[in-house]
C-alpha positions as CSV (number, residue, x, y, z in Angstrom):
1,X,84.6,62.8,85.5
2,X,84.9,64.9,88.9
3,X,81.6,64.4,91.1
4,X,82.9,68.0,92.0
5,X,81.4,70.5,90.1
6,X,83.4,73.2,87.9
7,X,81.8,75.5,90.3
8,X,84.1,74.5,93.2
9,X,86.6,72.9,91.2
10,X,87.4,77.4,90.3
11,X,87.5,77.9,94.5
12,X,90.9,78.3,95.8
13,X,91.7,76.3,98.8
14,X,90.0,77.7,101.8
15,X,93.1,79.1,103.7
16,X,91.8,78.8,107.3
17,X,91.6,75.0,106.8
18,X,95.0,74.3,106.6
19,X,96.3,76.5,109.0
20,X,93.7,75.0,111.5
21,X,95.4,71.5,110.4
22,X,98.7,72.1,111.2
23,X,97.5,74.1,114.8
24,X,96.0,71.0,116.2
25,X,98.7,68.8,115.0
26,X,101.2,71.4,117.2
27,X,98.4,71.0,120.2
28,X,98.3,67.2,120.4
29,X,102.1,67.2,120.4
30,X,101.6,69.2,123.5
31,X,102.4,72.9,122.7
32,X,101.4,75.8,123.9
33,X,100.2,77.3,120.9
34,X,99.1,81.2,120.8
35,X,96.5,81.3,118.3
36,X,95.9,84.6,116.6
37,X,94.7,83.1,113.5
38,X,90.9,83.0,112.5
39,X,89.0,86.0,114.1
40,X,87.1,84.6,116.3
41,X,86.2,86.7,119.8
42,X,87.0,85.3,122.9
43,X,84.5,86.6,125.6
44,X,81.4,85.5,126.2
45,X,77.8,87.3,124.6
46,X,77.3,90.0,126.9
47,X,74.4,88.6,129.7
48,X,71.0,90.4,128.7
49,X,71.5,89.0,125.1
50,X,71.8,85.3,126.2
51,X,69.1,86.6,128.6
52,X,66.5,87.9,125.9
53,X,67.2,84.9,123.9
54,X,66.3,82.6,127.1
55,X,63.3,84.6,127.3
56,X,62.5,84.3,123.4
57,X,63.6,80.8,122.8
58,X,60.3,79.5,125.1
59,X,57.9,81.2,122.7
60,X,55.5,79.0,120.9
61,X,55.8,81.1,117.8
62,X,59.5,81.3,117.9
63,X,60.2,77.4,117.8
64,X,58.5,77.3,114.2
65,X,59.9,78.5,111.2
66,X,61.6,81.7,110.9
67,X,59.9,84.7,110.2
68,X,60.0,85.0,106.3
69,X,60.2,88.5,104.1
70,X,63.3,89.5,104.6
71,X,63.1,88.8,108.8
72,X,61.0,89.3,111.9
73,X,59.8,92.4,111.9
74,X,61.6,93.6,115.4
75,X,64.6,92.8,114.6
76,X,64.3,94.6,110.9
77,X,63.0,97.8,113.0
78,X,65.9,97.4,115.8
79,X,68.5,97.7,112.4
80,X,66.7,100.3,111.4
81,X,66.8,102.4,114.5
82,X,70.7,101.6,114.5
83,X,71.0,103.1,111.3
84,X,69.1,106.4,112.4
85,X,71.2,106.3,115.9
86,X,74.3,105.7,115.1
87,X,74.7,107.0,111.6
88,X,71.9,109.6,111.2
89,X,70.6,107.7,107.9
90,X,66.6,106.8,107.9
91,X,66.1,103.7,106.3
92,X,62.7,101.6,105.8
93,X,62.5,98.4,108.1
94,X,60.8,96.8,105.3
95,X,62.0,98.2,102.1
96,X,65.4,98.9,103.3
97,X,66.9,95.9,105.6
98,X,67.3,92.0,104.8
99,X,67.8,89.8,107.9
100,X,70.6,87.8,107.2
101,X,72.4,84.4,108.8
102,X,75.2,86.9,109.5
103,X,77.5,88.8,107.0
104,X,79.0,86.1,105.0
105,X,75.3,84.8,104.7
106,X,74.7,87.9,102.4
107,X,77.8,88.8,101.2
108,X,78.0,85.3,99.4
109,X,74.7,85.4,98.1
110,X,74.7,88.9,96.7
111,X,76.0,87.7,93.6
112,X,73.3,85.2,93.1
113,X,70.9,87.7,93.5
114,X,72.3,90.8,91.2
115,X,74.6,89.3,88.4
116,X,74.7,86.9,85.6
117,X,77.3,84.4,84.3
118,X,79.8,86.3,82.6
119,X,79.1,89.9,85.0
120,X,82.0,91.3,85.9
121,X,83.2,91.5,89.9
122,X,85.7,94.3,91.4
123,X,87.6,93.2,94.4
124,X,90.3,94.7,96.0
125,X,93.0,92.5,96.3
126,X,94.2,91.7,99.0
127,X,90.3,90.9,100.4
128,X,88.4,89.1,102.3
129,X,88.3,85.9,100.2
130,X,84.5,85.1,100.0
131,X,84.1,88.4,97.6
132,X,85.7,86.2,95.2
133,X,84.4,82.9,96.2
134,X,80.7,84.3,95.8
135,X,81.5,85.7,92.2
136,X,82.9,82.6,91.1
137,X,80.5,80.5,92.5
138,X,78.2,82.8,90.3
139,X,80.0,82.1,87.5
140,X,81.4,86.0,87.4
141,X,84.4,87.7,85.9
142,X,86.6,88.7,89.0
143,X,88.9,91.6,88.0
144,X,91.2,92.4,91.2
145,X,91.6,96.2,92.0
146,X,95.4,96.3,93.4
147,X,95.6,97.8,97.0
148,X,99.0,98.5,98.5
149,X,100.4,100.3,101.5
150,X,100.9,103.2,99.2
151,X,97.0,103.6,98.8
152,X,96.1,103.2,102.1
153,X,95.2,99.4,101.3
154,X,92.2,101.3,99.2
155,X,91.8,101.0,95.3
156,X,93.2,104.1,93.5
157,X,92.0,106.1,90.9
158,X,94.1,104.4,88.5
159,X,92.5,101.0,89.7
160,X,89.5,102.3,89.1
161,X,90.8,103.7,85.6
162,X,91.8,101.0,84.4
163,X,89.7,99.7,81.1
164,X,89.2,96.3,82.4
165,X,86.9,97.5,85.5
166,X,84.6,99.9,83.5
167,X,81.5,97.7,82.6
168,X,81.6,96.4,85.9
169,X,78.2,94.9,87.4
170,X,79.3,94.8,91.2
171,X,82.3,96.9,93.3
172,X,83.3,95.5,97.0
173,X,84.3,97.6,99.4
174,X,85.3,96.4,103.3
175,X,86.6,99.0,105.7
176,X,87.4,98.8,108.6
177,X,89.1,96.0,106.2
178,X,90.1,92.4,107.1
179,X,92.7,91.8,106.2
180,X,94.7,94.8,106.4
181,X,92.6,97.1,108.6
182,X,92.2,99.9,106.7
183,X,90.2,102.1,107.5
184,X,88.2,104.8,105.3
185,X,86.5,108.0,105.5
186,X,82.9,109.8,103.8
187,X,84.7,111.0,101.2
188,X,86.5,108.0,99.9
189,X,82.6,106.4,99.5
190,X,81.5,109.4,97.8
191,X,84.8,108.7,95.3
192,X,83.4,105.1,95.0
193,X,79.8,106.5,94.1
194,X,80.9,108.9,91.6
195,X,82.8,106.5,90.1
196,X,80.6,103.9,90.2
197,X,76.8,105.0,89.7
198,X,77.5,106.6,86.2
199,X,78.6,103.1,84.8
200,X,75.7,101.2,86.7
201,X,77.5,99.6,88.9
202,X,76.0,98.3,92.3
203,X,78.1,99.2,94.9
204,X,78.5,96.9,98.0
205,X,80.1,97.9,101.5
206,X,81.2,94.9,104.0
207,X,81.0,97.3,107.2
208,X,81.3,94.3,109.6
209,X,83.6,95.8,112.1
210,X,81.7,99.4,112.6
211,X,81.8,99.1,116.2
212,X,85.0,98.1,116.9
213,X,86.9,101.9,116.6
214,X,89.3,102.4,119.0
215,X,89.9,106.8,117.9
216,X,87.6,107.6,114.8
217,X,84.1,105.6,114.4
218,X,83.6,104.0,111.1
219,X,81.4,105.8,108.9
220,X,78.8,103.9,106.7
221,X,78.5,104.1,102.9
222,X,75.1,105.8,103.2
223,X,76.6,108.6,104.7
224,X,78.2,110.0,101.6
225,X,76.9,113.1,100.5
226,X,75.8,112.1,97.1
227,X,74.7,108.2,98.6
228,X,70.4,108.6,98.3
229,X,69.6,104.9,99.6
230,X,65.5,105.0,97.6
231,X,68.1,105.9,94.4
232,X,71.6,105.3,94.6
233,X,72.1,101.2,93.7
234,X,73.9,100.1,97.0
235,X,73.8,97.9,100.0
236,X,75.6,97.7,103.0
237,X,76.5,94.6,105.0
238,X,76.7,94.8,108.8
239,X,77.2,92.1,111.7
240,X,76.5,91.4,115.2
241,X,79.4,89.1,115.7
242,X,82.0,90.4,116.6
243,X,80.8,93.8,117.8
244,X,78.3,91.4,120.6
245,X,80.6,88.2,120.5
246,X,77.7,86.4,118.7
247,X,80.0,84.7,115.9
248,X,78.3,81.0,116.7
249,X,74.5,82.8,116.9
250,X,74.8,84.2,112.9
251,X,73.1,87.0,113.0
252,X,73.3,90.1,110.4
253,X,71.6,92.2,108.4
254,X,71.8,94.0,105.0
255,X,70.5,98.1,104.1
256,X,70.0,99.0,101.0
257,X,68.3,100.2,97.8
258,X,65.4,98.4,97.6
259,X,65.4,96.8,94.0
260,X,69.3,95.0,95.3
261,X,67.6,94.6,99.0
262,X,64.8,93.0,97.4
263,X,66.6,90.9,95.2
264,X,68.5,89.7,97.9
265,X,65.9,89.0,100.1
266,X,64.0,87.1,97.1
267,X,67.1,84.8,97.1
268,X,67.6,83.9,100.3
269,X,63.6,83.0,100.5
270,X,64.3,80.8,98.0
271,X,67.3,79.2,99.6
272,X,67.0,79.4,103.8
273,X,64.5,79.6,106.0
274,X,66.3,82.6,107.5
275,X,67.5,83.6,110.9
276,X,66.0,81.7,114.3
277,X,63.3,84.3,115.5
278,X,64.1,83.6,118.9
279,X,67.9,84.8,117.8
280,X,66.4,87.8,115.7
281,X,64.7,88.8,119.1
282,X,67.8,88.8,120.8
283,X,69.7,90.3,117.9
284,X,67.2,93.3,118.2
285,X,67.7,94.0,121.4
286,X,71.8,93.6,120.9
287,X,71.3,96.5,118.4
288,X,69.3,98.8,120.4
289,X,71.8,98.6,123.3
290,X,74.2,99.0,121.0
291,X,76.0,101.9,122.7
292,X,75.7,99.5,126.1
293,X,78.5,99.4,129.2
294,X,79.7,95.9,128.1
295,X,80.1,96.8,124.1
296,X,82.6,99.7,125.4
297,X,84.2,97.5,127.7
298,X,85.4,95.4,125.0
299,X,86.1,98.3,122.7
300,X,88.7,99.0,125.5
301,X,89.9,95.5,125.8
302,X,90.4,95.4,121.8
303,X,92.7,99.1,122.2
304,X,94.4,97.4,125.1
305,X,95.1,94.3,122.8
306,X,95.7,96.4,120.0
307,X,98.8,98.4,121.5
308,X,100.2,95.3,123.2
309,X,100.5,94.0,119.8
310,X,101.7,96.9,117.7
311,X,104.3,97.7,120.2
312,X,105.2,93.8,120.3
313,X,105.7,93.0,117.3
314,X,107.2,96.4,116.4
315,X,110.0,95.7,118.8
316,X,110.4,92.4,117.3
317,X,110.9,93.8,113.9
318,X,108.0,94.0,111.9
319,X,106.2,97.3,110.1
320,X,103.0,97.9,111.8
321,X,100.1,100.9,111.0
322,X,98.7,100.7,114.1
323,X,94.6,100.5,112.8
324,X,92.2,102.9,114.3
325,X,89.4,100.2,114.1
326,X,88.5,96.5,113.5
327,X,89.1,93.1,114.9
328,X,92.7,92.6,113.1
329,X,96.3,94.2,112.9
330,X,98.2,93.7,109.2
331,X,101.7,93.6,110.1
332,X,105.1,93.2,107.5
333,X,107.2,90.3,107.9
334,X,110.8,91.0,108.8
335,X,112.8,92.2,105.8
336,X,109.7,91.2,103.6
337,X,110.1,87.8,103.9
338,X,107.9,85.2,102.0
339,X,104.5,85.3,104.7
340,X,104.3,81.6,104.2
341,X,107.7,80.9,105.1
342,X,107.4,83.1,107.8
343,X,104.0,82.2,108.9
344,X,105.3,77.9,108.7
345,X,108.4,79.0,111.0
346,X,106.4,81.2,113.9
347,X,104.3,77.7,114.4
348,X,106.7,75.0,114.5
349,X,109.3,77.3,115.7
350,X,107.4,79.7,118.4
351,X,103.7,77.7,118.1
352,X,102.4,81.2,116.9
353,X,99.6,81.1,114.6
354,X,99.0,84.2,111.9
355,X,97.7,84.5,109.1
356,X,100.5,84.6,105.8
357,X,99.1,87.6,103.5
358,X,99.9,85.7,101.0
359,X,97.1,83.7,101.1
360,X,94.7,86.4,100.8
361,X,96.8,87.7,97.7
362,X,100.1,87.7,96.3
363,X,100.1,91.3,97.0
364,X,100.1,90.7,100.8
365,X,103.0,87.7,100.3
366,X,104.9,90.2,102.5
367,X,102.4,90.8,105.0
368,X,100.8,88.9,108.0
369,X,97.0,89.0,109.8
370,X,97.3,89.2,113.9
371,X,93.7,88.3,115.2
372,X,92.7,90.1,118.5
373,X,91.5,87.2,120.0
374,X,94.0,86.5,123.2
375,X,94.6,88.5,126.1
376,X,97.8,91.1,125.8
377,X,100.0,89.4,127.9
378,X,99.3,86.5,125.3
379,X,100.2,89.0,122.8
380,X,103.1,90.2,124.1
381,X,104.4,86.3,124.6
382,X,104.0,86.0,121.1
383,X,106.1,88.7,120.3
384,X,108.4,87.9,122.3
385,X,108.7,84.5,121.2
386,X,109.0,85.5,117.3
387,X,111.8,88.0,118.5
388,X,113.7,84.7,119.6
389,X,114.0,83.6,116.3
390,X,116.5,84.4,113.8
391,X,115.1,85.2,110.4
């Protein structure tokens, strides 16, 4: 008998591991590998966040446990005021928002909180895998709503149609999306709601990337017209990470209806001891500088990277929409090639890392992820090395 339990005997393989495995294996044999794999930003946190969290990390109060209820109660206001700012929706600090040990933190433990064995899951497909992983891991149904360049890499109202995703306990949603970078607009989320609130279905929006727009800025879920956040059952998931550089600090936060906030929040209780305050301080004051010099001078270094590798890998012969926001470009392999053929050959052939789409979905076998994590001449290098190769 497995010591492994059925649990995570249902996970698929976790697909960053293996591409990590064969990058270092190209590094110790010396390459010059161009990694545009995992997402993971390369600049430093922007100075008066490490400085605040200098600053909070020497506070008596702040080297003992977290604070508990759903998080410290400046960094729950701070989200809250972000909301109002940058949005125009007025939220609750306290019945509202759910600190959270960033995004994933949530997004995995959503299911816990609001389904039971047997519930069913929507997901678009392709996604970003721990949708799935947290439904299964709940012992969820997982039906996959298909996405495709012909629906904007959004589920379509036949999708939603269909008879298997009617009794449907929980909906995902992610745009600005990883992987494809799709983006979408108020009125797709008020489809979603009208869709979804009739049937009971808890709708959940993964808006991670909101400040990383390069033309239009992302709009949030609680923006729709017919979204009422003391009514409609919703939450929204947003990060610090990427938008501040804070990936390693895991820092988030949830908004939503307060019967799925507070469930949320009652699981985690149960399960962490939450967020370091000293980081919540600092997270707090991330958010209320939101609109700060540095966060628009790396806006403008993601556009930069953005075009050097949309034109790049254009002119070495791939399909590219060239996203309007996010941290990612979704590109198509030459003639549709198999992504994990094409994927194996860029790194021992070129020492490019990507991302096959196929390991998202078979629905993105003909599609690859480019990370924005290296500088565009780094870009361009890679590009130009895949436009070496025959294929």
């Amino acid at each position: 008998m497995s010591i492994r339990s059925r649990r995570l005997q249902a996970l698929p393989p976790f697909l960053f591991d293996e591409i990590d495995r064969r990058k270092r294996e190209r590094i110790a044999a010396g390459a010059d590998v161009i990694n545009l794999g995992v997402g993971d930003p390369d600049k430093q946190t922007p100075e008066f966040i490490v400085e605040e969290m200098n600053r909070a990390m020497r506070t008596l109060v702040n080297q003992q446990y977290p604070a508990v209820g759903g998080g410290l109660k400046a960094f729950r206001e701070a989200a809250a005021e972000f909301m109002l700012s940058r949005f125009g929706v007025k939220v609750d600090p306290v019945r509202h928002i759910v600190a959270l040990l960033g995004s994933k933190d949530g997004i995995s433990h959503l299911p816990w909180a609001v389904t039971n064995p047997g519930d069913l899951v929507l997901v678009p497909d392709p996604a970003y895998p721990v949708y799935n992983i947290g439904a299964i891991l709940a012992e969820c149904r997982v039906h996959k709503l298909p996405v495709s360049r012909d629906t904007g890499w959004k589920p379509s109202a036949e999708a939603m149609a269909d008879k298997a995703a009617q009794n449907a306990r929980l909906l995902w949603l992610n745009y600005p999306s990883n992987p494809t970078a799709a983006s979408a607009d108020v009125g797709f989320y008020e489809n979603m709601l009208e869709w979804a609130v009739p049937r009971g279905t808890i709708v959940a929006s993964d808006l991670a990337y909101s400040e990383l727009y390069f033309e239009n800025k992302p709009p949030s879920l609680w923006q729709a017209r017919n979204a009422d956040i003391n009514s409609t059952k919703a939450i929204e998931f947003h990060s610090l990470s990427k938008t501040f550089n804070m990936t390693g600090w895991r820092i988030g936060f949830a908004v939503g209806h307060p019967e799925v906030a507070g469930a949320l929040q009652d699981i985690k209780s149960n399960v962490d001891s939450g967020t370091f305050n000293a980081i919540q301080e600092a997270g707090a004051l991330a958010l209320r500088r939101y609109n700060d010099p540095s966060v628009e001078a790396m806006r403008k270094l993601y556009r930069e990277r953005r075009d050097a590798a949309v034109q790049g890998f254009r002119e070495a012969g791939c399909e590219i929409e060239s996203p309007g926001a996010g941290f990612f470009v979704w590109a198509r392999t030459p003639g549709g090639m198999d992504s994990m053929k094409f994927g194996a050959r860029l790194l021992e052939e070129a020492d490019v890392v990507v991302v096959p789409g196929a390991g998202f979905s078979d629905r993105g076998r003909e599609y690859f992820r480019i990370a924005l994590t290296v500088e565009a001449p780094r870009l361009r290098e890679a590009a130009a090395r895949m436009k070496r190769l025959r294929w």
